[in-house]
mmJSON file of the N, C-alpha and C atoms, coordinates in Angstrom:
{"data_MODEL":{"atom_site":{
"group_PDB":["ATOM","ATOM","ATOM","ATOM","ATOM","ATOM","ATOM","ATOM","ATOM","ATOM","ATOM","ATOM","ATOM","ATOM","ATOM","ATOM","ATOM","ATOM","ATOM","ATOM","ATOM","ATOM","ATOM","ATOM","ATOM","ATOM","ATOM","ATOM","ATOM","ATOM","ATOM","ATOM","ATOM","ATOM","ATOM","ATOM","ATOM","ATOM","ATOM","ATOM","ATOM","ATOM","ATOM","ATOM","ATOM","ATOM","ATOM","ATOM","ATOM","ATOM","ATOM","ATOM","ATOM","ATOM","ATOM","ATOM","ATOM","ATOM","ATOM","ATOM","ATOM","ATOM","ATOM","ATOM","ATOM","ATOM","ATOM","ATOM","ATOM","ATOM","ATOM","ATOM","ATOM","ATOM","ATOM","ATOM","ATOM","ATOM","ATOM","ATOM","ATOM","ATOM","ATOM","ATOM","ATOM","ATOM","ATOM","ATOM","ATOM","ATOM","ATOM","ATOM","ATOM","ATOM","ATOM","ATOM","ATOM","ATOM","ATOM","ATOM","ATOM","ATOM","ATOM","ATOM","ATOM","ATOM","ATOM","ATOM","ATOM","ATOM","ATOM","ATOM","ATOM","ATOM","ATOM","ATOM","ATOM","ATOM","ATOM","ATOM","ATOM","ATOM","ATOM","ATOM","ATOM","ATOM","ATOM","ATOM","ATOM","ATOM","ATOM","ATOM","ATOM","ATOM","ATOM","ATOM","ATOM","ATOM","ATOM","ATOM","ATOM","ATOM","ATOM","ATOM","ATOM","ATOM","ATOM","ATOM","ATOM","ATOM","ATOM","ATOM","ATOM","ATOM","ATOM","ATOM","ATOM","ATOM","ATOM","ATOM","ATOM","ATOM","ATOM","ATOM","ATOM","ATOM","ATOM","ATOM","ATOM","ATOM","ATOM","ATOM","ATOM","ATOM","ATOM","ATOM","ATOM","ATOM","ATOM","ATOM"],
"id":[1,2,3,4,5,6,7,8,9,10,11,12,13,14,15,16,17,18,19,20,21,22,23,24,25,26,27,28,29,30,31,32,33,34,35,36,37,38,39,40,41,42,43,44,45,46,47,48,49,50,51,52,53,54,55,56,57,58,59,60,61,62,63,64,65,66,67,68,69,70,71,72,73,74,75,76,77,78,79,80,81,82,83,84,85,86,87,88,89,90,91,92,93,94,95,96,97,98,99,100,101,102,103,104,105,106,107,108,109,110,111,112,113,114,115,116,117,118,119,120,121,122,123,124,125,126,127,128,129,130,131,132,133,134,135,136,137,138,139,140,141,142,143,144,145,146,147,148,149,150,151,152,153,154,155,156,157,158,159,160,161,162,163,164,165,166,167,168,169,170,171,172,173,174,175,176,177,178,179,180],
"type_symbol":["N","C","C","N","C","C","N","C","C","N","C","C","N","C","C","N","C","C","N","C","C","N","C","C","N","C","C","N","C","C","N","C","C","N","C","C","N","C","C","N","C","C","N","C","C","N","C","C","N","C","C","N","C","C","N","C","C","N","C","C","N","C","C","N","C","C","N","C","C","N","C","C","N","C","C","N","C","C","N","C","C","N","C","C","N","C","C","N","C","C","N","C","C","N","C","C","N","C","C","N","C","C","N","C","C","N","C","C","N","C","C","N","C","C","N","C","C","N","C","C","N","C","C","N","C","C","N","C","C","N","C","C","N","C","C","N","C","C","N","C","C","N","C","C","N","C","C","N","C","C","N","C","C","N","C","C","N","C","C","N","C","C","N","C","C","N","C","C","N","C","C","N","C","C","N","C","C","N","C","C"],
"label_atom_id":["N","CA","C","N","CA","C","N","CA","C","N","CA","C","N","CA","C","N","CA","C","N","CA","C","N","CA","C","N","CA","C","N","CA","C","N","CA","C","N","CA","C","N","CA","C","N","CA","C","N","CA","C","N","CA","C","N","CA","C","N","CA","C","N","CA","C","N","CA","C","N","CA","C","N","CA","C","N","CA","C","N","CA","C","N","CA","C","N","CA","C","N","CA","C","N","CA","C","N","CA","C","N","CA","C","N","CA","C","N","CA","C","N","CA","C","N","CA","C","N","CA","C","N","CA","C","N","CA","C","N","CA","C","N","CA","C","N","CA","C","N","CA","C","N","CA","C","N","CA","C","N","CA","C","N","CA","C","N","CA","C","N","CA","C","N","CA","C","N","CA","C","N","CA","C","N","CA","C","N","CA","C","N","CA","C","N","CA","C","N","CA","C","N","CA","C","N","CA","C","N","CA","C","N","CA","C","N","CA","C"],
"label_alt_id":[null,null,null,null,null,null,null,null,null,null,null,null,null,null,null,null,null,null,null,null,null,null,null,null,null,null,null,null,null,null,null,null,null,null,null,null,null,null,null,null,null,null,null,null,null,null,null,null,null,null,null,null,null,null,null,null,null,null,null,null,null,null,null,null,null,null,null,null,null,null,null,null,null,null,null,null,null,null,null,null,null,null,null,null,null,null,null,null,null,null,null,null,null,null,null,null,null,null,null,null,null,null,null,null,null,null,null,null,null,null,null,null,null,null,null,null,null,null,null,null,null,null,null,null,null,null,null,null,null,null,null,null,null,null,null,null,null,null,null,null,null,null,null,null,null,null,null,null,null,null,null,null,null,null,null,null,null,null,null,null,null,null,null,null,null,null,null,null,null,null,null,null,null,null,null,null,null,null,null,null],
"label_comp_id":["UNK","UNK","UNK","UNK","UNK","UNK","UNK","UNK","UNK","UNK","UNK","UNK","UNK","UNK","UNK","UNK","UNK","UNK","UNK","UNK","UNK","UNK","UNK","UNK","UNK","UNK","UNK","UNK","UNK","UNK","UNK","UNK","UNK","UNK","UNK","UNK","UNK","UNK","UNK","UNK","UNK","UNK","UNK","UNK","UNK","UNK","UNK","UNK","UNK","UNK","UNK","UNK","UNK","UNK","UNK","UNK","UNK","UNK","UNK","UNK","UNK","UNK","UNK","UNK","UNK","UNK","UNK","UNK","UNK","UNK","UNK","UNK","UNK","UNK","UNK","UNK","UNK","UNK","UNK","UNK","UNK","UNK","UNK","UNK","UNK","UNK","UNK","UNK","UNK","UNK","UNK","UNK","UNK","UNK","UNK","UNK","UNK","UNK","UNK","UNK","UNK","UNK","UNK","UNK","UNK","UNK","UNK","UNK","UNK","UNK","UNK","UNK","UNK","UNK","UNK","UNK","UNK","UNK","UNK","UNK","UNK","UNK","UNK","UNK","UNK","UNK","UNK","UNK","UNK","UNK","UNK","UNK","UNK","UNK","UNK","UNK","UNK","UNK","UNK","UNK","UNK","UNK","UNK","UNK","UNK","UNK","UNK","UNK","UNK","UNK","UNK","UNK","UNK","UNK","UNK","UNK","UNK","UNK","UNK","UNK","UNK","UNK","UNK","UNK","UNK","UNK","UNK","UNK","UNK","UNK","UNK","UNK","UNK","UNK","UNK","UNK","UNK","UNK","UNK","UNK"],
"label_asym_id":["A","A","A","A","A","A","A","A","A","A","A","A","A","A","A","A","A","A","A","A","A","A","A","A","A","A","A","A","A","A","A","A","A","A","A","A","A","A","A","A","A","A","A","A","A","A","A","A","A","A","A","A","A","A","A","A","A","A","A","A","A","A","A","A","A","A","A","A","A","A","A","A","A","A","A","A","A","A","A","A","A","A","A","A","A","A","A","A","A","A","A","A","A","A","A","A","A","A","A","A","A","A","A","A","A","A","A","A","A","A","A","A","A","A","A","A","A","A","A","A","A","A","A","A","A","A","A","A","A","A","A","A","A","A","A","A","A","A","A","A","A","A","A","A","A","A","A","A","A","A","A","A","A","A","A","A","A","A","A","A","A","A","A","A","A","A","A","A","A","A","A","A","A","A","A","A","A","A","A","A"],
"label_entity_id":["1","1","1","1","1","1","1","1","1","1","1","1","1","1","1","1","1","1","1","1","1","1","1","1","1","1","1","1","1","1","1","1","1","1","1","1","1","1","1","1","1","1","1","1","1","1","1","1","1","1","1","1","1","1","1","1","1","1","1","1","1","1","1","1","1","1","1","1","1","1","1","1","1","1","1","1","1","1","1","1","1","1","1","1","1","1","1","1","1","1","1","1","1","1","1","1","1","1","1","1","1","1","1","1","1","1","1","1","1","1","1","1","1","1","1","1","1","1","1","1","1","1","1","1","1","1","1","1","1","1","1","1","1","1","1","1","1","1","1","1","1","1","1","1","1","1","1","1","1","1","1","1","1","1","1","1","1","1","1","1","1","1","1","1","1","1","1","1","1","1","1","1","1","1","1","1","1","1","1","1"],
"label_seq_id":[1,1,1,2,2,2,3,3,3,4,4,4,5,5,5,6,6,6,7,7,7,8,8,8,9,9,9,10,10,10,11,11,11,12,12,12,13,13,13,14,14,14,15,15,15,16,16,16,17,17,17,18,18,18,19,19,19,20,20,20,21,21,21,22,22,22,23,23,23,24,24,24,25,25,25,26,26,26,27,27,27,28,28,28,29,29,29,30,30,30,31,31,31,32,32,32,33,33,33,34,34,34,35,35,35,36,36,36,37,37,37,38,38,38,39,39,39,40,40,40,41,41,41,42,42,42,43,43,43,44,44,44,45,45,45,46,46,46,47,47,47,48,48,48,49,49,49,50,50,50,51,51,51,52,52,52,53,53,53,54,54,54,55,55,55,56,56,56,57,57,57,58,58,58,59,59,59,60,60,60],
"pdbx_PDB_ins_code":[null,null,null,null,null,null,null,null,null,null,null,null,null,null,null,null,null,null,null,null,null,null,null,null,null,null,null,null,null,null,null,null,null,null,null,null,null,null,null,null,null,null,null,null,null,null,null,null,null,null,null,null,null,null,null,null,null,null,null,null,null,null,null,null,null,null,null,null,null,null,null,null,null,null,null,null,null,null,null,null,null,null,null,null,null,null,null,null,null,null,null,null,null,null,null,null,null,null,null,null,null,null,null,null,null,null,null,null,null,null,null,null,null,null,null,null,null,null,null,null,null,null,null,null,null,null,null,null,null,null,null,null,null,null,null,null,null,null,null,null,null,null,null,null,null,null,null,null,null,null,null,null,null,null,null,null,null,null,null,null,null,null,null,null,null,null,null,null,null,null,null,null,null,null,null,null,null,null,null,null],
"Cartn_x":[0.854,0.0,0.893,0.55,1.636,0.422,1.579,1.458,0.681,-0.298,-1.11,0.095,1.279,2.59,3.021,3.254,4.709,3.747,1.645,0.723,1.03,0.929,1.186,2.447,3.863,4.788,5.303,4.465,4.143,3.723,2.24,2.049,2.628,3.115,4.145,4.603,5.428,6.371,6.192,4.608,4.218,3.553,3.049,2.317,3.712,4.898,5.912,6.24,6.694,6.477,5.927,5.026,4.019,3.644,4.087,3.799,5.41,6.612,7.453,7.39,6.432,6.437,5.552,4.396,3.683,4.48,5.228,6.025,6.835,7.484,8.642,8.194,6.491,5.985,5.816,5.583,5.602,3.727,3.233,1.773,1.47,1.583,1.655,0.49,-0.741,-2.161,-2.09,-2.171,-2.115,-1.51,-0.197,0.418,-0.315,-0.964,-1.829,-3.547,-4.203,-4.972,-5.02,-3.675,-3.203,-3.322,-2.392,-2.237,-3.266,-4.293,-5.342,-6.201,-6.484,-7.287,-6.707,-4.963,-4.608,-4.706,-4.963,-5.136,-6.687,-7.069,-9.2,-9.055,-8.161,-8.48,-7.331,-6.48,-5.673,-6.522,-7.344,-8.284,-8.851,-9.875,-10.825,-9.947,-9.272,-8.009,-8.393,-7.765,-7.379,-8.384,-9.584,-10.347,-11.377,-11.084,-11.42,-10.648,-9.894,-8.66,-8.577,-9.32,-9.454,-10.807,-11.824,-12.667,-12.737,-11.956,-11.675,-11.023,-9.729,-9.848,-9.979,-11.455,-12.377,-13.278,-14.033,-15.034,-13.865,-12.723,-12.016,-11.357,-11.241,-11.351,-12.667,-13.504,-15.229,-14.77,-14.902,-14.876,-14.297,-13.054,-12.348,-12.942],
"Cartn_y":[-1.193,0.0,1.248,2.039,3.482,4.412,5.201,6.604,7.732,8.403,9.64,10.679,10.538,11.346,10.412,9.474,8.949,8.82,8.595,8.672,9.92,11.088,12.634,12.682,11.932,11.917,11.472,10.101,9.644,10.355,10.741,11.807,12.762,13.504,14.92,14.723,13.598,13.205,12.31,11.576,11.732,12.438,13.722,14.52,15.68,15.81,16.584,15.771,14.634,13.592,14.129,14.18,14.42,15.784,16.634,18.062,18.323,17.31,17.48,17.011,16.119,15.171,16.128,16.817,17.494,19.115,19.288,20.764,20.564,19.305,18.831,18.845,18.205,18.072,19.829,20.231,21.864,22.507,21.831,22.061,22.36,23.409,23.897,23.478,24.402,23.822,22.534,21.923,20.116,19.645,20.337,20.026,20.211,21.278,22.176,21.52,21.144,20.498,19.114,18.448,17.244,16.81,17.72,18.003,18.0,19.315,19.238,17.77,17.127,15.747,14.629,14.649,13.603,13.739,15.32,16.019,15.204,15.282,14.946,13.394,12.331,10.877,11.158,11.396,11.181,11.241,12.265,12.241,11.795,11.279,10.217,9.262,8.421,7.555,7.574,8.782,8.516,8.871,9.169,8.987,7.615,7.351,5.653,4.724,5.227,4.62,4.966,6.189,6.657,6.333,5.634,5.463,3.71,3.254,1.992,1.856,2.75,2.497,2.875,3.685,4.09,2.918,2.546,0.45,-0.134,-0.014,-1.42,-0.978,0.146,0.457,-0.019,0.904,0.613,-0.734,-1.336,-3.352,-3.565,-3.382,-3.955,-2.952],
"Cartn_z":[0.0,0.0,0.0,-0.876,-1.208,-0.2,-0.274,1.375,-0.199,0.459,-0.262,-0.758,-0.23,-0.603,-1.496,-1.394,-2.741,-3.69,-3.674,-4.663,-5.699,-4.574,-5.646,-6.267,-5.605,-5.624,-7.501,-7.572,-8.674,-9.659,-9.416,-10.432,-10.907,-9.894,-10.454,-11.55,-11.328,-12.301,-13.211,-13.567,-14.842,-15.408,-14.693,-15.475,-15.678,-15.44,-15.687,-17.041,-17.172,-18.58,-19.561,-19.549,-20.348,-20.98,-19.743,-20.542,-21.216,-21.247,-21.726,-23.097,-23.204,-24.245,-25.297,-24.934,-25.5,-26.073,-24.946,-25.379,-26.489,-26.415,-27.434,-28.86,-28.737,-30.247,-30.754,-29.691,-29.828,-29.475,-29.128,-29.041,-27.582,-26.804,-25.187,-25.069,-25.726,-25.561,-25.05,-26.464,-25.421,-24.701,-23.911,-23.358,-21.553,-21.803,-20.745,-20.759,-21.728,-21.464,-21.109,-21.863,-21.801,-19.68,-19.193,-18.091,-17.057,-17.496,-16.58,-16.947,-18.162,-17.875,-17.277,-17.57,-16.577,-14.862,-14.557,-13.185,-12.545,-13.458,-13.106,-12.863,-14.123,-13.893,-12.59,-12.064,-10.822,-9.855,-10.15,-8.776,-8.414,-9.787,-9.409,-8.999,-9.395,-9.069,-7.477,-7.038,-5.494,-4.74,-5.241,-4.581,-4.036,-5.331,-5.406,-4.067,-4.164,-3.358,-1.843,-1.9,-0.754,0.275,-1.037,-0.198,0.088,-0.706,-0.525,0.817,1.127,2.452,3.492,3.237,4.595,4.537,3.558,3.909,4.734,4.308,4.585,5.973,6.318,7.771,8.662,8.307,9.103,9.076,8.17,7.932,9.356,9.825,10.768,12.151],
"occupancy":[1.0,1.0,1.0,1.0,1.0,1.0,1.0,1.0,1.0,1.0,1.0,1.0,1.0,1.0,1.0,1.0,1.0,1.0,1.0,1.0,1.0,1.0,1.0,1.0,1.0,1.0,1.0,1.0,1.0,1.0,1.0,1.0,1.0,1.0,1.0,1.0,1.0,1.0,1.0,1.0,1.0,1.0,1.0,1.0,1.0,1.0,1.0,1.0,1.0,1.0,1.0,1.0,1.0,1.0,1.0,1.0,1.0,1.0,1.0,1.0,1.0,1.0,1.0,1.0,1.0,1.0,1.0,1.0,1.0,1.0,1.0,1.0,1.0,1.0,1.0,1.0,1.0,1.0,1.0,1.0,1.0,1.0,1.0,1.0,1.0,1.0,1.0,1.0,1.0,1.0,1.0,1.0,1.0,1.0,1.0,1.0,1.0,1.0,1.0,1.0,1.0,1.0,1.0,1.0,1.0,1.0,1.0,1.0,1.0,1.0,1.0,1.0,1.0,1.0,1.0,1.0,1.0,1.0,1.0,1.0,1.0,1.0,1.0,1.0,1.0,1.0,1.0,1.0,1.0,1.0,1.0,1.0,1.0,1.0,1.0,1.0,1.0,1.0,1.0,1.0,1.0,1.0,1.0,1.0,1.0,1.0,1.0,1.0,1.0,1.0,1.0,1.0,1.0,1.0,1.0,1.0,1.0,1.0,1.0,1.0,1.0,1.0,1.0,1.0,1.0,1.0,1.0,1.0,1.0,1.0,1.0,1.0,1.0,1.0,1.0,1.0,1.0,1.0,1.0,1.0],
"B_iso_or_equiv":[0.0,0.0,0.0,0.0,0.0,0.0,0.0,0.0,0.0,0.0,0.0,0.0,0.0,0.0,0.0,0.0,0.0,0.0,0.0,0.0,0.0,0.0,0.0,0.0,0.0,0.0,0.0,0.0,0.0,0.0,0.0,0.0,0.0,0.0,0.0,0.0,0.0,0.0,0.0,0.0,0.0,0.0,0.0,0.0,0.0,0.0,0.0,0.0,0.0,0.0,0.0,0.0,0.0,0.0,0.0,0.0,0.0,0.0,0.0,0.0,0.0,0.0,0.0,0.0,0.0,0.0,0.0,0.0,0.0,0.0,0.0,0.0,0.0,0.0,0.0,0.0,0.0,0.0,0.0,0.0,0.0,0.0,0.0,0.0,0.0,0.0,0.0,0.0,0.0,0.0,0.0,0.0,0.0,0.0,0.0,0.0,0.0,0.0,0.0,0.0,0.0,0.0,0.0,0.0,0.0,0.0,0.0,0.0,0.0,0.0,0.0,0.0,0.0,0.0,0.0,0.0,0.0,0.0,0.0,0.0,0.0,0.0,0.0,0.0,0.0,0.0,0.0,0.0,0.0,0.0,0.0,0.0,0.0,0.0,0.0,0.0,0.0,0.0,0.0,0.0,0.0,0.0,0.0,0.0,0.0,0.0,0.0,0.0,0.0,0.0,0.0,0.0,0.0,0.0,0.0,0.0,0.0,0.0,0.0,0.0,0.0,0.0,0.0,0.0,0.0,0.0,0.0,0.0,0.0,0.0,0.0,0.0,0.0,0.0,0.0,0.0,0.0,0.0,0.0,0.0],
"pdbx_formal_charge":[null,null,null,null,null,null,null,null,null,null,null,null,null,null,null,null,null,null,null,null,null,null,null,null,null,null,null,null,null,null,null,null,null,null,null,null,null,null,null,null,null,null,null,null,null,null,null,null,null,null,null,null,null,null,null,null,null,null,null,null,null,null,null,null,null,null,null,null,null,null,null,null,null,null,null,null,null,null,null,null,null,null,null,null,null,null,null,null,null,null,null,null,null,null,null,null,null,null,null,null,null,null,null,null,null,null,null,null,null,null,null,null,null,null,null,null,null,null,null,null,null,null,null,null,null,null,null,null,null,null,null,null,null,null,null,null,null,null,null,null,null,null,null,null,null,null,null,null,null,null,null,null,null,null,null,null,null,null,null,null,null,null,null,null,null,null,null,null,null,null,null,null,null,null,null,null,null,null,null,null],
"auth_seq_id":[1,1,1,2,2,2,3,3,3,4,4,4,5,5,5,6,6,6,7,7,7,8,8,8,9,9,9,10,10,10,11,11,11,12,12,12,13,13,13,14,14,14,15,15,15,16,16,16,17,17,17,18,18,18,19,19,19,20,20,20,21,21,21,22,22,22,23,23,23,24,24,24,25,25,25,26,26,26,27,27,27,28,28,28,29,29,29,30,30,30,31,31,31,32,32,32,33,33,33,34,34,34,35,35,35,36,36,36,37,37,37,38,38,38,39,39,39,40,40,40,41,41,41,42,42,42,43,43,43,44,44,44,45,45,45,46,46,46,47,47,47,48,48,48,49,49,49,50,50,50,51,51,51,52,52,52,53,53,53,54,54,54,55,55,55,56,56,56,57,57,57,58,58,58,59,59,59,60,60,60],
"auth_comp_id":["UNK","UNK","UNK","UNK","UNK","UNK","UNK","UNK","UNK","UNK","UNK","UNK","UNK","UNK","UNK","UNK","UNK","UNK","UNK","UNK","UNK","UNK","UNK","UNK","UNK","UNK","UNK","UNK","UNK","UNK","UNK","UNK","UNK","UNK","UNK","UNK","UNK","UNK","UNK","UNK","UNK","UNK","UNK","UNK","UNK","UNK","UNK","UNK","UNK","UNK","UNK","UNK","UNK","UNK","UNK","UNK","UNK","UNK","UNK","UNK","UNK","UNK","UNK","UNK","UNK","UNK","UNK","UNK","UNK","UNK","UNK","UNK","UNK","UNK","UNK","UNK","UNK","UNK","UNK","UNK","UNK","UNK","UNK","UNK","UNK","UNK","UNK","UNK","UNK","UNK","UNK","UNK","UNK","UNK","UNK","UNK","UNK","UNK","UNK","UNK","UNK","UNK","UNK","UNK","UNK","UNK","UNK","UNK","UNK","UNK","UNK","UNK","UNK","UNK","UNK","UNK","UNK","UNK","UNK","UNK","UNK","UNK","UNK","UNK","UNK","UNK","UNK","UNK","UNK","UNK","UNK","UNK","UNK","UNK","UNK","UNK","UNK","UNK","UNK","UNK","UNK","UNK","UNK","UNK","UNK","UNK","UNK","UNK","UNK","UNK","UNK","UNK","UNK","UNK","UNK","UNK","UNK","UNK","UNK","UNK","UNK","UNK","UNK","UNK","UNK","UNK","UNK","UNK","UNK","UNK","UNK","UNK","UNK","UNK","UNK","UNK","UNK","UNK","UNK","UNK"],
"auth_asym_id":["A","A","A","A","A","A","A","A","A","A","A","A","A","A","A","A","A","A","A","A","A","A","A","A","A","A","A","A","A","A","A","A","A","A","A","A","A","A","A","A","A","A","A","A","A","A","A","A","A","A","A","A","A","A","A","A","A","A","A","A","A","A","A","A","A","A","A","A","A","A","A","A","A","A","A","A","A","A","A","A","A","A","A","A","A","A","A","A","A","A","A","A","A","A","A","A","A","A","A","A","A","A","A","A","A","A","A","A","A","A","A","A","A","A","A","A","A","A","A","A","A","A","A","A","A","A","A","A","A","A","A","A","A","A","A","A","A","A","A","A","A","A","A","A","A","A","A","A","A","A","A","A","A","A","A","A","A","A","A","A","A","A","A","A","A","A","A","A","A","A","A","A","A","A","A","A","A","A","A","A"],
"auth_atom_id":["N","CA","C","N","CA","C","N","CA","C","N","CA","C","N","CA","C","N","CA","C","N","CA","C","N","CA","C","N","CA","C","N","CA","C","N","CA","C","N","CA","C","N","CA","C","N","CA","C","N","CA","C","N","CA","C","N","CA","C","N","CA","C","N","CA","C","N","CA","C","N","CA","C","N","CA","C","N","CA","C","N","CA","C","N","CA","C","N","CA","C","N","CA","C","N","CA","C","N","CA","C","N","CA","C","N","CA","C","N","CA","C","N","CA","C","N","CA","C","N","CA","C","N","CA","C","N","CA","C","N","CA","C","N","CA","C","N","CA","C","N","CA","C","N","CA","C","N","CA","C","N","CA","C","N","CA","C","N","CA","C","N","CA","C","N","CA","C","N","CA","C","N","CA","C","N","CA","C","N","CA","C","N","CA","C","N","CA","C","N","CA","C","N","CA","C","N","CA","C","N","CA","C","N","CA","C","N","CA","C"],
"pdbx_PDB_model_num":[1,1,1,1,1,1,1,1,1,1,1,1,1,1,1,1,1,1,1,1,1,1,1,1,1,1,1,1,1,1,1,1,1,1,1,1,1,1,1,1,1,1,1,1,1,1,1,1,1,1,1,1,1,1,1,1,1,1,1,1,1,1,1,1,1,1,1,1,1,1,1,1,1,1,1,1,1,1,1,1,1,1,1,1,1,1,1,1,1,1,1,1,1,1,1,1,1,1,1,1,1,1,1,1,1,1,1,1,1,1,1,1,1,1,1,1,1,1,1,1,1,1,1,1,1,1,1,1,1,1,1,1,1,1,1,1,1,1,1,1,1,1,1,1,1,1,1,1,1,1,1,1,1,1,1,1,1,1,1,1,1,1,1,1,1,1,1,1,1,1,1,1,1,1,1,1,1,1,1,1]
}}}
């Protein structure tokens, strides 16, 4: 189980990836929208994750 820090920790640094990958093709826009939609699925992500383990707390 990863800590809510090394989670963001992760992301940073594929969404830093990515807006490198997008700057390189030369298109900032997508590099910046690219960015904010991988921002929205992260969240849902950890939120998922987050509520998974509040059940699995209550559970015990």
């Amino acid at each position: 189980m990863i800590t809510l820090l090394q989670f963001f920790t992760q992301i940073k640094m594929l969404a830093h990836q990515l807006i490198q990958v997008f700057y390189n093709i030369g298109s900032f826009d997508l590099a910046f929208f690219g960015f904010i939609k991988f921002l929205a699925i992260a969240e849902v992500v950890c939120e998922q994750k987050f509520i998974a383990a509040v059940k699995q707390a209550i559970a015990i």
